[in-house]
N, C-alpha and C positions, 0 to 999 in steps of 0.2 A: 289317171288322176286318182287322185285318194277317195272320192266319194263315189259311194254306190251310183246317186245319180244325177246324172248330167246333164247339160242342157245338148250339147251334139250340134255345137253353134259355131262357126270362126271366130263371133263377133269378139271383141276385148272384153266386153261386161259379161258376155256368159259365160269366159272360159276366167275371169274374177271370180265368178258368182260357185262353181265348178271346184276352184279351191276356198272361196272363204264363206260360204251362201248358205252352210248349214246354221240350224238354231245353235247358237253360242260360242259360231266361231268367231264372228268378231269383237265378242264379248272378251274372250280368252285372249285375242291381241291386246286389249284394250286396258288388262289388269297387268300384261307383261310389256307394255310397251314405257312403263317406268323402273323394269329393273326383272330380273329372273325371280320366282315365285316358286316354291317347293306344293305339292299338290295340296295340300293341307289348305294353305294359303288362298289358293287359288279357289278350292271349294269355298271359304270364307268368300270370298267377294264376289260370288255368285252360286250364293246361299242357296238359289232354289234350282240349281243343276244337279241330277244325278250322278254319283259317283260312276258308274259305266258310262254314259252320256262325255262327262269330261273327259276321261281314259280315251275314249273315241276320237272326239275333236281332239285331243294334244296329238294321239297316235296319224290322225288325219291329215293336221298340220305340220308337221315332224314330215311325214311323207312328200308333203308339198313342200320343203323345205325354207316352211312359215314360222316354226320354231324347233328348238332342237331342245336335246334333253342330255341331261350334262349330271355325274357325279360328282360330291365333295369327297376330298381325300379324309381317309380316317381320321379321326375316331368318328369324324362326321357320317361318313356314307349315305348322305342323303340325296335324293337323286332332288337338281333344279332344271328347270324350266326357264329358256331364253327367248328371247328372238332372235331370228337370225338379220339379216340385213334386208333380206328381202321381205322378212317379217315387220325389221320396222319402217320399211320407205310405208306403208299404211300408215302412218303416225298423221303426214298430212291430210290422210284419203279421211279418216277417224274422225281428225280437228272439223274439217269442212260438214263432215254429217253431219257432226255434233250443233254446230253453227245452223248448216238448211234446219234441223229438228228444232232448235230454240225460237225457230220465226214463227212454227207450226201451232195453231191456237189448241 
């Protein structure tokens, strides 16, 4: 698995937690699950992430084949940031936190 560490669990939530449980990996789905983000980008909407900090999580996620990292053809050559499919079926898993966190006082 991509992250150093892990929970060493069968369960379905730990081996979730395993690829997405780090600080600001679901953050980084959450800002590409409306369209691919060039890292720039992606530092913008989550302002208070460090640059190696996100490098990690993308390369972590890339790993777990949660997003992938794609080149534009010249003159562009700028590298974007997607989801993959398995990156975005989390779109509902996202919606639903979002909703349990809006009840939370």
């Amino acid at each position: 698995m991509p992250t150093a560490r892990r929970y060493d669990d069968p369960c379905g939530i730990a081996r979730a937690l395993d690829v997405i449980g780090d600080r600001w990996a679901l953050l980084v789905v959450r800002e590409l699950i409306f369209g691919p983000k060039r890292f720039v980008q992606l530092r913008s909407g989550l302002h208070a992430v460090s640059p190696n900090v996100l490098s990690q999580r993308l390369r972590d996620l890339e790993q777990a084949g949660v997003v992938r990292r794609d080149v534009l053809d010249p003159p562009a050559s700028v590298a974007l940031h997607a989801l993959t499919d398995r990156g975005r079926a989390l779109g509902p898993i996202l919606l639903q936190l979002a909703r349990w966190a809006a009840r939370s006082p």
